[in-house]
C-alpha positions as CSV (number, residue, x, y, z in Angstrom):
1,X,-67.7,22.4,19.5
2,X,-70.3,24.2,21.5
3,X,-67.5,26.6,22.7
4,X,-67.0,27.1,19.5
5,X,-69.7,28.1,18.5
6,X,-71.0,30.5,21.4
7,X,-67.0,32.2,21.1
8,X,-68.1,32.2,17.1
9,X,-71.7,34.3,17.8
10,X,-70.2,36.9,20.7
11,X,-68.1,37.7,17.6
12,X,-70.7,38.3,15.3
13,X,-72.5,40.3,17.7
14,X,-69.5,42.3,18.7
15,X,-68.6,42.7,14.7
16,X,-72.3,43.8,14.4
17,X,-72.3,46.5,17.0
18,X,-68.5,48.1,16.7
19,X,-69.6,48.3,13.0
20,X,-73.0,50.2,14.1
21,X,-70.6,52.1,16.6
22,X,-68.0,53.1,13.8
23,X,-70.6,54.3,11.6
24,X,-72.1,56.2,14.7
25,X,-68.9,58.4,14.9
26,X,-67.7,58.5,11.6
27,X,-64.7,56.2,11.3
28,X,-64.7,53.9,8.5
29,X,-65.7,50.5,8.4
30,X,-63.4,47.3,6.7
31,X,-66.9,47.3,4.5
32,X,-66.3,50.9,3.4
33,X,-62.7,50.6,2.9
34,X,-62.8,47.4,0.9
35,X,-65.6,49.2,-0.9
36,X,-63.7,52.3,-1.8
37,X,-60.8,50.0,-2.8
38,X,-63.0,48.3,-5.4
39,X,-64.2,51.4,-6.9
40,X,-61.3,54.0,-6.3
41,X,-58.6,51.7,-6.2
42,X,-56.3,50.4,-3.0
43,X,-53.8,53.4,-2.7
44,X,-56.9,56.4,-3.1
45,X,-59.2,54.0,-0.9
46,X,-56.4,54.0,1.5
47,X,-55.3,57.3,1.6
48,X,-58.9,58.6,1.8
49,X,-58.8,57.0,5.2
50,X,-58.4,59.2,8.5
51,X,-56.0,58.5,11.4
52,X,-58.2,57.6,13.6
53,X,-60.1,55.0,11.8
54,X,-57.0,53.1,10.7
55,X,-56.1,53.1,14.8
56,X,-59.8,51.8,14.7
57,X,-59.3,49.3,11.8
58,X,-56.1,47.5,12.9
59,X,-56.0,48.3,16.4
60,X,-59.3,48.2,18.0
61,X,-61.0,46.6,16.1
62,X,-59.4,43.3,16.2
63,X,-58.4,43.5,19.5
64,X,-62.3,44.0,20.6
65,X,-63.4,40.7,18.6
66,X,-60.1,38.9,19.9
67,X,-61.3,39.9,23.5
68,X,-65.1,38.7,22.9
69,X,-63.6,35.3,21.3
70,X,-61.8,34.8,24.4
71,X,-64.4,35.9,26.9
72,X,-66.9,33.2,24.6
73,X,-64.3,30.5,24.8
74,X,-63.8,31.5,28.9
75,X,-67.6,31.2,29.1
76,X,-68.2,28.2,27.2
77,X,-65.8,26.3,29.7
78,X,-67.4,27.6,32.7
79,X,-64.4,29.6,34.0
């Protein structure tokens, strides 16, 4: 449980700060898109969308918070 839980918060930090980061340069957030989805609808939302933030969306994003879960877990059990 206690690796868990310390994998659980080194994602919440991470999520945190690559959301700070994103906003930092400009790329979109999942909060902005699901946002813009909500208001605009899903096809304008997601067309309104550059390039670069869908690579940072589905490509870095979850591979960052899928690399900090792992490092938690690593940590957790003392390897």
């Amino acid at each position: 449980m206690g690796a868990i839980f310390l994998a659980g918060w080194m994602v919440l930090v991470g999520a945190v700060a690559m959301n700070l980061a994103a906003g930092a340069l400009g790329l979109s957030t999942w909060y902005d898109f699901l946002k813009a989805g909500g208001e605009l609808g899903w096809g304008k939302a997601a067309q309104q969308v550059s390039w670069i933030s869908w690579v940072f969306l589905l490509g870095l994003y979850p591979l960052g918070l899928g690399a900090l879960a792992a490092a938690g877990l690593r940590l957790a059990r003392g390897g």
